[in-house]
C-alpha positions in Angstrom: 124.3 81.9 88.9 126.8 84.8 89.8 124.9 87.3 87.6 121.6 86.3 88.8 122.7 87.0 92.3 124.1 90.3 91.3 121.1 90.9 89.9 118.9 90.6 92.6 121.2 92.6 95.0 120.8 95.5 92.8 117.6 95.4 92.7 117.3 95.0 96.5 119.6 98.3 97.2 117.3 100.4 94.7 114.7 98.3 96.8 116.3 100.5 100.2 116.8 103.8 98.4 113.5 103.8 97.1 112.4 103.1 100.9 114.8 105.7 102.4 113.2 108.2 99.8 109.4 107.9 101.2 110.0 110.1 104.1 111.5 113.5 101.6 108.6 112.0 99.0 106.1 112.9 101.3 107.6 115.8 103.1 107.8 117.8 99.1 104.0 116.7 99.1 102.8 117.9 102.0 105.1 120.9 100.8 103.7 121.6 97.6 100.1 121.8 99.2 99.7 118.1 99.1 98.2 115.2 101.5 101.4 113.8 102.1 100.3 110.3 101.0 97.5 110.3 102.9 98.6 111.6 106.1 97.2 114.8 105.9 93.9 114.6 104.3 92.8 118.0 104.6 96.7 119.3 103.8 99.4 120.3 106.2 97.2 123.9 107.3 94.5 121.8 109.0 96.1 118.5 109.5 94.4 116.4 112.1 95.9 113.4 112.2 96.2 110.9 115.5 99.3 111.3 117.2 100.7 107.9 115.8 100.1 108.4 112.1 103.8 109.3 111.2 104.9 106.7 114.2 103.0 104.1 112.1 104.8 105.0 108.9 108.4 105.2 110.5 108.1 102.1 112.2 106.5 100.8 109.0 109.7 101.8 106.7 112.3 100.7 109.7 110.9 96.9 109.0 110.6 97.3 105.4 114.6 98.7 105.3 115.7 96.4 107.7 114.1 93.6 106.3 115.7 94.8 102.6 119.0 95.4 104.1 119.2 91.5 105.9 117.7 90.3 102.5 120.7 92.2 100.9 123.5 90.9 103.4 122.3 87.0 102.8 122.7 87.2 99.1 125.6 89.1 99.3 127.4 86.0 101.4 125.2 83.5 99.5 127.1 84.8 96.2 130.6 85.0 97.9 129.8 81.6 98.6 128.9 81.0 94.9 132.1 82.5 94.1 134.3 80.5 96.2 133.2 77.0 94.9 133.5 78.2 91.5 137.1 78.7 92.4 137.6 75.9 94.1 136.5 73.6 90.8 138.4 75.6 88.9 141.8 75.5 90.5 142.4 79.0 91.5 143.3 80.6 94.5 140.4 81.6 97.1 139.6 84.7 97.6 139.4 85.6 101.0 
């Protein structure tokens, strides 16, 4: 059960990197001559985008981190929970 935890809070930080990333992903496109992921149709020298395009996006990765880093501090106390039982049946101390 331990490991399966571990498991899935790994995969839940590369979850947030991968999230924190999207902002310098699409910055190097629009860079490279690019349409930022579909921000900038036309490319960054005649972008004409609304004024809440990039709000959209920001707010848009704020719920997506946040929700990844709640999801990451509930299995995180759901394993220390895990942990401490497993202790408890076996004799040892507690960690606290």
């Amino acid at each position: 059960m331990t490991i399966v935890l571990r498991i899935i809070i790994g995969l839940l930080i590369a979850a947030a990197i991968g999230v924190a990333l999207v902002p310098l992903l699409v910055l190097m496109d629009l860079g490279s001559g690019g349409t930022g992921w579909g921000l900038c149709l036309s490319g960054v020298g005649v972008c004409r985008t609304s004024y809440f395009s990039g709000f959209e996006m920001v707010a848009a990765l704020f719920v997506a981190l946040f929700t990844i880093l709640a999801l990451i501090r509930v299995f995180v106390l759901l394993l220390r929970w895990v942990q401490k039982r497993q202790a408890e049946r076996d004799g040892k101390p507690v960690p606290v």
